[in-house]
C-alpha positions as CSV (number, residue, x, y, z in Angstrom):
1,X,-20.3,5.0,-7.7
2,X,-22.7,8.1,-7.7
3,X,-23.5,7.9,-4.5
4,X,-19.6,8.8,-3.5
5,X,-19.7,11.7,-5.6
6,X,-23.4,12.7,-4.2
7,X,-22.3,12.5,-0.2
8,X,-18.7,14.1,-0.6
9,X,-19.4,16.7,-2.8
10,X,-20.4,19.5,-0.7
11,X,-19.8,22.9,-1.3
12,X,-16.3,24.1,0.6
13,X,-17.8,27.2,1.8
14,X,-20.8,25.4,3.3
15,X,-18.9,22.7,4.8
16,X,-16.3,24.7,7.1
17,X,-19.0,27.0,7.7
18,X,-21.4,24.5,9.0
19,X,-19.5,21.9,10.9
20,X,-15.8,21.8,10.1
21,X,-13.2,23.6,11.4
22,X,-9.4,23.6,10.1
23,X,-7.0,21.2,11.5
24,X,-4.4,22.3,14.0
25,X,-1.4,20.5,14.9
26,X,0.7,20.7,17.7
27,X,4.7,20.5,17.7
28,X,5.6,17.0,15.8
29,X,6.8,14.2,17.8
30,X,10.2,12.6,17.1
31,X,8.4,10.2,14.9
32,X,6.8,12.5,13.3
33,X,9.9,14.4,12.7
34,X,11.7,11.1,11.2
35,X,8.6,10.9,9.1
36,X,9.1,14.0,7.6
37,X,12.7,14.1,6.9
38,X,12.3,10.5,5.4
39,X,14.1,8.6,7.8
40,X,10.7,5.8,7.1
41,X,13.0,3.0,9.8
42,X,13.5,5.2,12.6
43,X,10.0,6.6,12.3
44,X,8.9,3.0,12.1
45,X,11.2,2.2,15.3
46,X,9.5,5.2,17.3
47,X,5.7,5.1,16.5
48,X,5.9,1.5,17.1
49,X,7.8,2.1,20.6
50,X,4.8,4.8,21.3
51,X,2.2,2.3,20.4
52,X,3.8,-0.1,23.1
53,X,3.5,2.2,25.6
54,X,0.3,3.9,24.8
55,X,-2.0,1.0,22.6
56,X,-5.0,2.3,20.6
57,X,-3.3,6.0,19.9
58,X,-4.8,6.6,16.7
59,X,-2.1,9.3,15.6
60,X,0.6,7.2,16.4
61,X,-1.1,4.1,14.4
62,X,-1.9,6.6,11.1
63,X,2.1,7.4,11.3
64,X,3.2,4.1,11.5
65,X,1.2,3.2,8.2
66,X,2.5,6.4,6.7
67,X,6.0,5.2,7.3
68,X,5.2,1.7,6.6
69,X,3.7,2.6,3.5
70,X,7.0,4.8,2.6
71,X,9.2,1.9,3.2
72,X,7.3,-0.3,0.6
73,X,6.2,-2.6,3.4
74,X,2.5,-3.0,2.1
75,X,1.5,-6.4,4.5
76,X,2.8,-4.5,7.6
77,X,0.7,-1.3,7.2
78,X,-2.7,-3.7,6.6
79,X,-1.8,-6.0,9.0
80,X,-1.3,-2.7,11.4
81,X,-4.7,-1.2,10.4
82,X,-6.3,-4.6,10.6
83,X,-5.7,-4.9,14.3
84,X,-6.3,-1.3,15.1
85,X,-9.8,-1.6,13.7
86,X,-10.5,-4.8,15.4
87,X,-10.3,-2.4,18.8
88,X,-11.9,0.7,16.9
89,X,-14.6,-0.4,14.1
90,X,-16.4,3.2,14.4
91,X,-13.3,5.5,14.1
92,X,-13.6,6.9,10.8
93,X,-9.7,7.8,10.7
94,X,-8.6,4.5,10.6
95,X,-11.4,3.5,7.9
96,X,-9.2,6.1,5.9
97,X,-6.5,5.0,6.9
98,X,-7.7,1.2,5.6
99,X,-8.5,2.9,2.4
100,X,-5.0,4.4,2.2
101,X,-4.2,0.9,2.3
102,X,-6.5,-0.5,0.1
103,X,-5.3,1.6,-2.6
104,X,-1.9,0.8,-1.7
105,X,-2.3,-2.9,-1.7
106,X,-4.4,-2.4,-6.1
107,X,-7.8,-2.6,-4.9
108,X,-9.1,0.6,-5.8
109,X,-12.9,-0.7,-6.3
110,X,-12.5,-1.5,-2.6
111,X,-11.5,2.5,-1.9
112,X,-14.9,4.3,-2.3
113,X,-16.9,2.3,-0.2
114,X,-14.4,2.8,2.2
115,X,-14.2,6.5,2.0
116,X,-18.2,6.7,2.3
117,X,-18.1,4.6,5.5
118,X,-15.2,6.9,6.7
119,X,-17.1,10.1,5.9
120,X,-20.3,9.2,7.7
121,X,-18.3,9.0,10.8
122,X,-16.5,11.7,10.6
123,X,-17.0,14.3,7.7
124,X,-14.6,16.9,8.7
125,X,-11.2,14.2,8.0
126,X,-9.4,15.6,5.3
127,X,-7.0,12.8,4.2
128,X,-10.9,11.4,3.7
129,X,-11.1,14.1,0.9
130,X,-7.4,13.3,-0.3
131,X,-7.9,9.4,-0.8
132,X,-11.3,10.4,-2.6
133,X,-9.4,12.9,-4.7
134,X,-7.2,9.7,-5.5
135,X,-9.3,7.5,-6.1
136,X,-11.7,9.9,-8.5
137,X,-8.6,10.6,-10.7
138,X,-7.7,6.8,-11.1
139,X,-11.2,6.5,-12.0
140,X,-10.8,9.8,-14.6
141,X,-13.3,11.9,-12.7
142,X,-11.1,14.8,-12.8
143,X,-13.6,17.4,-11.8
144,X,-14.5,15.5,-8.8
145,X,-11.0,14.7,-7.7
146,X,-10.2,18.7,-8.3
147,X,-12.7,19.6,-6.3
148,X,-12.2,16.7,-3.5
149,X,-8.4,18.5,-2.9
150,X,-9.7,21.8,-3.1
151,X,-11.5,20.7,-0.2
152,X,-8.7,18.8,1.8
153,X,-6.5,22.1,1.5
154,X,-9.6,23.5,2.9
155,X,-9.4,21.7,6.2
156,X,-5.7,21.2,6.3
157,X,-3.2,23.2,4.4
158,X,-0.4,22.2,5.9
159,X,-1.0,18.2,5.2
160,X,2.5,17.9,2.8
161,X,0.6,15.5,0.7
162,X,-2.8,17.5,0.8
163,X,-0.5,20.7,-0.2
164,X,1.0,19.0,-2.6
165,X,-1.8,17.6,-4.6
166,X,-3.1,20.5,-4.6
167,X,-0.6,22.3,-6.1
168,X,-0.9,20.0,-9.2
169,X,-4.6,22.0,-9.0
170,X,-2.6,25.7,-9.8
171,X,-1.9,27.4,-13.1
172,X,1.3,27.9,-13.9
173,X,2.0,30.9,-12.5
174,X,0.6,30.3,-9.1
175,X,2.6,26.4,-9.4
176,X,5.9,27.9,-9.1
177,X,6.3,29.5,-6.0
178,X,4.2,27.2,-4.3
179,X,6.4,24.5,-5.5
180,X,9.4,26.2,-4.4
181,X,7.5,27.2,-0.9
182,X,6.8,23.9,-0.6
183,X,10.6,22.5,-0.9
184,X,11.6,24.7,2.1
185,X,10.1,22.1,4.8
186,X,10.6,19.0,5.6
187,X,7.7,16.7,4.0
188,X,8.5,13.4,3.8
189,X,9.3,13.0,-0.1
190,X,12.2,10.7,-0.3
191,X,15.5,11.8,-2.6
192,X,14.0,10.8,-5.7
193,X,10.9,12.9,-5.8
194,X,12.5,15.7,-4.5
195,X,14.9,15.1,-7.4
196,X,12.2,15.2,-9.9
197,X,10.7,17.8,-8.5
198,X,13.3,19.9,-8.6
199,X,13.9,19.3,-12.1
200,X,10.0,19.9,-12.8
201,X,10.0,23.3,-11.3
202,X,13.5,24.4,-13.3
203,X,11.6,23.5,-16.1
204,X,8.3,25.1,-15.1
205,X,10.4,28.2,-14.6
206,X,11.3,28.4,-18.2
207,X,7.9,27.9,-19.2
208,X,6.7,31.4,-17.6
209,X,5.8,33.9,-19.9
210,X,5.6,31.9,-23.1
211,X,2.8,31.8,-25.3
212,X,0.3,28.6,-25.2
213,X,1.2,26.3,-27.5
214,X,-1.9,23.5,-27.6
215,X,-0.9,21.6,-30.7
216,X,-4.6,21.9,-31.8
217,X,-5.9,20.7,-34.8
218,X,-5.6,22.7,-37.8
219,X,-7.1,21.3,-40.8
220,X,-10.3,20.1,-42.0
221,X,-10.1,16.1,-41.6
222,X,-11.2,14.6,-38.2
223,X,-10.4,11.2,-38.2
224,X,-6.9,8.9,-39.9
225,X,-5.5,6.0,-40.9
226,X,-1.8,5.5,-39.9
227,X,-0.2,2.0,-40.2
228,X,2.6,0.4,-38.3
229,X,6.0,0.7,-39.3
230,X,7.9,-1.9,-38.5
231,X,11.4,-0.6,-36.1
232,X,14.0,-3.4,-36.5
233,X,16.4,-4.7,-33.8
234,X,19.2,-6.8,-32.9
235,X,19.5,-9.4,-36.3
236,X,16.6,-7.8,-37.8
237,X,14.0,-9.0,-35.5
238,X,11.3,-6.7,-34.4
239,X,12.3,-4.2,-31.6
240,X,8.7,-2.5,-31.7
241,X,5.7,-1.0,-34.1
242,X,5.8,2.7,-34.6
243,X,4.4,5.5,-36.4
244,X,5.9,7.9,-39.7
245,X,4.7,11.2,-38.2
246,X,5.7,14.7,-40.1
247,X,7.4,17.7,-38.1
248,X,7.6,20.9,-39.8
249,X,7.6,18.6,-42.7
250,X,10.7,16.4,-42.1
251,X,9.7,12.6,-41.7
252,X,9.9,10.8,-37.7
253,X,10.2,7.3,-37.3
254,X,8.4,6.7,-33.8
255,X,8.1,3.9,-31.5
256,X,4.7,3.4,-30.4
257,X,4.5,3.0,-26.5
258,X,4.0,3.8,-23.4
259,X,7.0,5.2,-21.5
260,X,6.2,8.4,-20.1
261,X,4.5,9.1,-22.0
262,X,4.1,12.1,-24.5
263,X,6.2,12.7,-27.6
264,X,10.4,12.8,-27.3
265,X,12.4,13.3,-30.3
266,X,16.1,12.9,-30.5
267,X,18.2,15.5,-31.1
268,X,19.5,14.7,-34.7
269,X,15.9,14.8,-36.1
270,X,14.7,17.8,-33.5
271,X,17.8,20.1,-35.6
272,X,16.6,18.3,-38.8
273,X,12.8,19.4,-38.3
274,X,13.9,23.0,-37.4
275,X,12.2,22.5,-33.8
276,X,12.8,25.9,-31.8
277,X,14.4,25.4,-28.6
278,X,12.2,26.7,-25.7
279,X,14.1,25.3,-22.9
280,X,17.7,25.2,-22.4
281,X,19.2,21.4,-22.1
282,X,19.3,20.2,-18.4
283,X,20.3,17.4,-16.2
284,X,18.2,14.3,-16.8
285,X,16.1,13.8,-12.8
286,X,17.6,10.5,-12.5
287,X,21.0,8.7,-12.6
288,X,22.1,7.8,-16.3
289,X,19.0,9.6,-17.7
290,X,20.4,11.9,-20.8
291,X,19.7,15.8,-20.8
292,X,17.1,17.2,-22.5
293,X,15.1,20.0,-23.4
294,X,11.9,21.8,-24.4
295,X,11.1,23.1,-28.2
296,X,8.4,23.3,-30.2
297,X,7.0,22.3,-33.7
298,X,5.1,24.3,-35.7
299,X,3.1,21.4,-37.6
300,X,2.8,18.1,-36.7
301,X,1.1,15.7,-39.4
302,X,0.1,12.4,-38.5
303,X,-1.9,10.7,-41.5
304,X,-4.2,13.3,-42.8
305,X,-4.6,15.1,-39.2
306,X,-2.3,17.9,-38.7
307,X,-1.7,20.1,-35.9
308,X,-0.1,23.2,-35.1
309,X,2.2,24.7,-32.5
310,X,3.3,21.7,-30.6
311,X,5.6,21.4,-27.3
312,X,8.0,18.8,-27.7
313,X,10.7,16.8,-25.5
314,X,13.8,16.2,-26.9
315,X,16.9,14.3,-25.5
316,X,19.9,16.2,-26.0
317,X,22.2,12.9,-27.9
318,X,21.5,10.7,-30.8
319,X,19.2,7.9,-31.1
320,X,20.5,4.6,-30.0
321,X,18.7,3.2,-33.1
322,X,19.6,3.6,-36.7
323,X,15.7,3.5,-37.5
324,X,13.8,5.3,-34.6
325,X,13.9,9.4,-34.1
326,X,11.8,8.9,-30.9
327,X,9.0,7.3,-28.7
328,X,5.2,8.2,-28.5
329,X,3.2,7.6,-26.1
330,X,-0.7,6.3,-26.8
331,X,-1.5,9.3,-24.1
332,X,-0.9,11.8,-27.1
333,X,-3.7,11.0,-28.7
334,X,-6.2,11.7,-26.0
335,X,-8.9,14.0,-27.7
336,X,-9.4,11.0,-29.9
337,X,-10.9,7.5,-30.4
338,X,-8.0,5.6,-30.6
339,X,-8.2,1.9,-32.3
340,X,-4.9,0.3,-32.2
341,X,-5.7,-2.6,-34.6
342,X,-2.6,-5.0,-34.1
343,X,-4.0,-7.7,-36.5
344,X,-3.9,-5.4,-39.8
345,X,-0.7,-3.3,-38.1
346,X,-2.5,0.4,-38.3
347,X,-3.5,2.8,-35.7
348,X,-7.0,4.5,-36.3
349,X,-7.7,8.0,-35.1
350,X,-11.6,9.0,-34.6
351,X,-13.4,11.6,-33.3
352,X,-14.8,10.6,-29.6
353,X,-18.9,11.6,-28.4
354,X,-19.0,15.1,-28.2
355,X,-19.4,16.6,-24.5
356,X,-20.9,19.5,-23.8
357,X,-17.8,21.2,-22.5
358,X,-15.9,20.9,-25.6
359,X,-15.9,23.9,-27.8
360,X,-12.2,23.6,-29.3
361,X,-10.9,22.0,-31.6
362,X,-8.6,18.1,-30.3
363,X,-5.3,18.6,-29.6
364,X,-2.2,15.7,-29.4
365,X,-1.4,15.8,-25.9
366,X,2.7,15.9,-26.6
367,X,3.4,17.8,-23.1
368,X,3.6,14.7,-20.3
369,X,3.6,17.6,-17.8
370,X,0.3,18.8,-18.2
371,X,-2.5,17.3,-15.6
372,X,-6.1,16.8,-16.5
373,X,-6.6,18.5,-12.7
374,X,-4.8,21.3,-13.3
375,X,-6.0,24.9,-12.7
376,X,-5.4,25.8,-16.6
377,X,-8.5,24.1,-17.8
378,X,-11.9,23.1,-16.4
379,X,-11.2,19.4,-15.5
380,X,-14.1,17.0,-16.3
381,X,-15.4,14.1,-15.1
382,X,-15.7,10.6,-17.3
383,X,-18.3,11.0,-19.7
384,X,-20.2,7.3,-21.0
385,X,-21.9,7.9,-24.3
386,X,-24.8,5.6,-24.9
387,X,-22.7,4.2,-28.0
388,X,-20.0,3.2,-25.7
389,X,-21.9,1.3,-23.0
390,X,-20.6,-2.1,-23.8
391,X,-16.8,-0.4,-23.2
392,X,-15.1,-1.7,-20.2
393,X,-14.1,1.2,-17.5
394,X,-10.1,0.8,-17.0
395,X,-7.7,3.1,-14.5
396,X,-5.5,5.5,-15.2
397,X,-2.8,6.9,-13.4
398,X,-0.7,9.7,-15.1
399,X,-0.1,8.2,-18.8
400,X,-0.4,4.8,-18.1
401,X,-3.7,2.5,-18.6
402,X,-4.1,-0.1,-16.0
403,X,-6.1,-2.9,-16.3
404,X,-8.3,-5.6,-14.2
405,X,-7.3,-8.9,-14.5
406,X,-8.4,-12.2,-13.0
407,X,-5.6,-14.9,-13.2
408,X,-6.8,-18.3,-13.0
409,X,-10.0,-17.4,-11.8
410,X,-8.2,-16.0,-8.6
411,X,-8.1,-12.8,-7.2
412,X,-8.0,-10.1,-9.2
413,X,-4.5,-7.6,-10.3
414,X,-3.6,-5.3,-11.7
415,X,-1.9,-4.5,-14.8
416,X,-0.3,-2.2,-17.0
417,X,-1.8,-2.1,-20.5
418,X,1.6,-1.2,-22.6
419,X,1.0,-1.1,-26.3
420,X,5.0,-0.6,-26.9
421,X,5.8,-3.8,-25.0
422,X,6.1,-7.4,-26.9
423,X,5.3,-9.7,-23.8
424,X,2.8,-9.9,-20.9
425,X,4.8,-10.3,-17.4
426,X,3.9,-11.1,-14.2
427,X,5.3,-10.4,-10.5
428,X,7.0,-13.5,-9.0
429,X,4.6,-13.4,-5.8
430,X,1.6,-13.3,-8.3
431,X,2.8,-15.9,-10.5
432,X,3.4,-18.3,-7.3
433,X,0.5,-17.7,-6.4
434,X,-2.0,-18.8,-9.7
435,X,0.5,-21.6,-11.0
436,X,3.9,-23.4,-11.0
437,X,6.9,-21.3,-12.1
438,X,10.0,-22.8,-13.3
439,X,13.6,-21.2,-14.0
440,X,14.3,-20.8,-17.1
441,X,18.2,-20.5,-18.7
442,X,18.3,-17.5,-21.1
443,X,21.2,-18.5,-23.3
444,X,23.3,-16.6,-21.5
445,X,26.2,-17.2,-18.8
446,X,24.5,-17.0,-15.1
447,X,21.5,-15.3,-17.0
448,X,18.1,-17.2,-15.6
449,X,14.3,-16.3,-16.0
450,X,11.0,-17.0,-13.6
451,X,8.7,-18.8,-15.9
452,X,4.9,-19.1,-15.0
453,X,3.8,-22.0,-16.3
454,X,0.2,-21.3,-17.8
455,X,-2.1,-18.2,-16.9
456,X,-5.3,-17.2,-18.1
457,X,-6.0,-13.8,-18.0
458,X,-9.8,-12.6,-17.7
459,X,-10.2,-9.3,-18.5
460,X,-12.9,-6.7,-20.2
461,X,-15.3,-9.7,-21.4
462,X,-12.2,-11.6,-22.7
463,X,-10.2,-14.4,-21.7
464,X,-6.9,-15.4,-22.8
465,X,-4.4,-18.4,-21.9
466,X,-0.4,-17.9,-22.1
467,X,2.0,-20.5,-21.4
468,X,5.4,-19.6,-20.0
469,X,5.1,-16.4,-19.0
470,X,7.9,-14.0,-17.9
471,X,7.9,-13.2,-14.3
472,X,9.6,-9.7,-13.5
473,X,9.6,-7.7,-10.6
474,X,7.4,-4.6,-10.2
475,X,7.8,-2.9,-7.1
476,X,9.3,0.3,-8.9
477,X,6.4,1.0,-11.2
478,X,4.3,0.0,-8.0
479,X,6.0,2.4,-6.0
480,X,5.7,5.3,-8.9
481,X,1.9,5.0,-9.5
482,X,1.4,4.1,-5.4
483,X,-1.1,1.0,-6.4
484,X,0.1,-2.5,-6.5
485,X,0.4,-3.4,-10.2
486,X,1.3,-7.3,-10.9
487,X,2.8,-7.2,-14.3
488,X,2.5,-5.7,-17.8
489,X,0.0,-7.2,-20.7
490,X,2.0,-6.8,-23.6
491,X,1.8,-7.5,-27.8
492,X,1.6,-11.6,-27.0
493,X,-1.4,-11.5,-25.5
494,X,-3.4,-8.3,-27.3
495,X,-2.0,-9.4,-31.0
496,X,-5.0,-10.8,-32.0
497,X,-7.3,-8.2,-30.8
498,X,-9.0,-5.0,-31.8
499,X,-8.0,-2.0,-28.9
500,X,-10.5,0.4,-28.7
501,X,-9.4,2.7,-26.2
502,X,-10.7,5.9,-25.0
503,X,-8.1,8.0,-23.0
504,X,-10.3,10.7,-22.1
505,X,-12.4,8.8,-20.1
506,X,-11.0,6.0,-19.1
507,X,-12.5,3.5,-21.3
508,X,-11.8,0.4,-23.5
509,X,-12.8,-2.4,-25.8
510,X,-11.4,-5.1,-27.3
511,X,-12.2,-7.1,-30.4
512,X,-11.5,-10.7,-31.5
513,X,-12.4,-11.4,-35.4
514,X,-11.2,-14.7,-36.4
515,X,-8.9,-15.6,-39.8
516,X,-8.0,-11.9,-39.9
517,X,-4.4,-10.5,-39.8
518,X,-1.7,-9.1,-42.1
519,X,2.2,-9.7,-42.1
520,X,5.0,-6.8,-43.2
521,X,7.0,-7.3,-46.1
């Protein structure tokens, strides 16, 4: 939506200059103070205790919804915004506030309109600028997003979610003691975050004073072929697809998928390879994750493409697999048009329409830490080539691609395109909602399954029907990307199709040619 981008996209200077002055708050209220330490119940308990005595206090209401939001209780906080707008239609906090939600709830086409609505009321609010920031960067317009937080940290610096998206903004150098500035205050980031967070900066710390290292490309071909391999599992059946790739010139067997994305080695092939160490090993960020550290390769070949002086993860144990080194993740290939061609089992690599901010040479994006917004690159906003008009827009958050999906010709959801996973799920509130679900016995003692009965999925100009499909929760993966996402389309439903995906922007097609497919030997 231009006209988002056309409205909010004033000049910082002009804007404080002209109208806008920089938020002040006052001492925090003992909600506010649960809020911030993470105690999300007792600030729940409180603002909803000031509300009863003091109704319509829009403050008190935009904490409540914060804390609401925290605690994963997603109906509350829109039911709660609902009701304060039905007393205060015109207060363009709460319209953010109800985009906040929106978000929240996995309607980000809902978000934008929103935020212009919001802004025309009041054009100072800078959670206004935060929420357009997000919504920009789901949408890959990472140039407008950058310069939508610049703009929030503008008006309120001391916002801890404002300050912290904009920290993502720094270089490197600037990143760190921010970061660290930043941990010193209560901001209402629960254990976990502050966990990986931690573990970010340690590793950022190590990073300082080492030479770039791009993983650009390096020799003369543009473009590859690379087909499946095929990564065996429990009685031979197939565990995944992968890729052969070459590091300093010793063969990796890698499963292709999502994950986190980027490239982790083990560390039997990492010492095979010769990869030098950059990092020392470190505590995994969560329970039962395996250490790891940082190195780097000096070639990576993958077909005929090869690239040089690549940063690599690498977990610090053996491979649980006898024939897989590591995982990729389809985010690495990023500076490319990437055809994942399941019936014929190859991956195709391609050069994508030249911008006019590209003057380098593509790179394999094999460091998961690096953000399109960040202050060591100009960040650029989705570019459609004329070629690629009939490409569907899709949303991104961090290294995952999520797609739009009517079910049954009901509302629409959500999900997470994962080209490393064999079965399309769905959440069990979801699948209750399109069909009948069953329970299923899985063969093992006390083991049972959520079955959905039959779902077609409409999505970018296709439609598909499954029968019995697996219903799994996904309130953690909701909870890490901060949109509601209703399941995972996986290999059973994409197997017969043609992905055509374009990272970069945001951007996918799919293919259906009949009578055409290929089996392993």
């Amino acid at each position: 939506m231009l006209l988002g981008v056309g409205v909010l996209g004033l000049p910082a200077k002009t804007l404080l200059a002209e109208s806008c002055s920089v938020a002040k708050h006052g001492p925090p209220t003992d909600a506010d103070a649960a809020l911030l330490t993470a105690d999300y119940s007792k600030a729940e308990a409180l603002y909803r205790a000031n509300l009863a005595k003091h109704a319509g206090d829009t403050e008190a209401t935009v904490g409540l919804v914060h804390a609401l939001l925290r605690e994963q209780k997603v109906q509350d906080a829109a039911d709660v915004v609902k009701t304060a707008l039905a007393a205060a239609p015109k207060s363009g906090s709460l319209l953010t506030l109800r985009g906040e939600v929106e978000f929240r709830q996995g309607e980000p086409w809902l978000v934008e309109p929103t935020v212009i609505e919001s802004y025309k009321l009041d054009p100072c609010n800078p959670r206004t600028r935060l929420l357009f920031a997000r919504v920009s960067q789901v949408n890959s317009r990472y140039a407008t997003a950058h310069q939508q937080i610049l703009l929030a940290h503008q008006l309120d610096p001391t916002d801890p979610e404002i300050r912290a998206a904009w920290i993502q903004t720094l270089p490197l150098e600037q990143r760190i003691p921010e970061t660290e500035a930043y941990r010193t205050a209560p901001t209402g980031d629960d254990a976990i975050t502050l966990q990986q967070m931690r573990s970010d900066l340690e590793r950022l710390k190590k990073l300082v004073g080492q030479p770039v290292r791009a993983c650009r490309l390096s020799s003369a071909a543009t473009s590859a072929d690379v087909p499946f391999i095929k990564l065996t599992g429990w009685q031979g059946h197939t565990r995944a697809n992968g890729l052969e790739m070459g590091l300093n010139g010793t063969t990796a067997r890698l499963e292709l998928g999502a994950g986190e994305g980027g490239l982790t080695v083990y560390r039997p092939v990492a010492e095979r390879a010769g990869l030098k160490r950059i990092t020392e090993s470190e505590k995994g960020p969560f329970p039962g994750a395996k250490p790891s550290y940082t190195a780097y390769a000096d070639s990576i070949k993958v077909g005929n493409l090869e690239f040089q002086n690549c940063t690599v993860k690498v977990i610090d144990s053996g491979s649980p697999f006898d024939d897989g080194d590591g995982i990729i993740g389809i985010d690495v290939f990023g500076d490319f048009l990437l055809t994942v061609d399941y019936p014929m089992r190859k991956l195709q690599l391609g050069p994508l329409p030249v911008r006019a901010q590209d003057t380098a040479a593509p790179t394999l994006k094999t460091d998961v830490t690096v953000s399109p917004i960040a202050g060591n690159g100009p960040a650029v906003d989705r570019f459609i080539a004329p070629e690629m008009k009939d490409y569907s827009q899709i949303y991104r958050t961090g290294n995952s691609l999520i797609l739009p999906a009517g079910l049954n010709a009901a509302k629409v959801k959500l999900f997470v395109l994962d080209v490393g996973r064999s079965e399309t799920t769905v959440a069990p509130d979801v699948a209750r909602e399109v069909t009948k679900v069953h329970e299923k016995d899985m063969g093992i003692p006390g083991l049972k399954a959520l079955i959905a009965d039959e779902i077609t999925f409409n999505f970018a100009h296709l439609s598909q029907k499954l029968t019995g499909v697996v219903s799994a929760d996904t309130s953690g993966v909701s909870k890490a990307v901060g949109t509601e996402i209703s399941g995972y389309i996986g290999a059973n439903t994409f197997s017969l199709l043609i992905m055509h995906i374009d990272f970069r922007d945001g951007l996918v097609k799919f293919e259906y040619i009949p009578n055409r497919g290929y089996k392993f030997e």
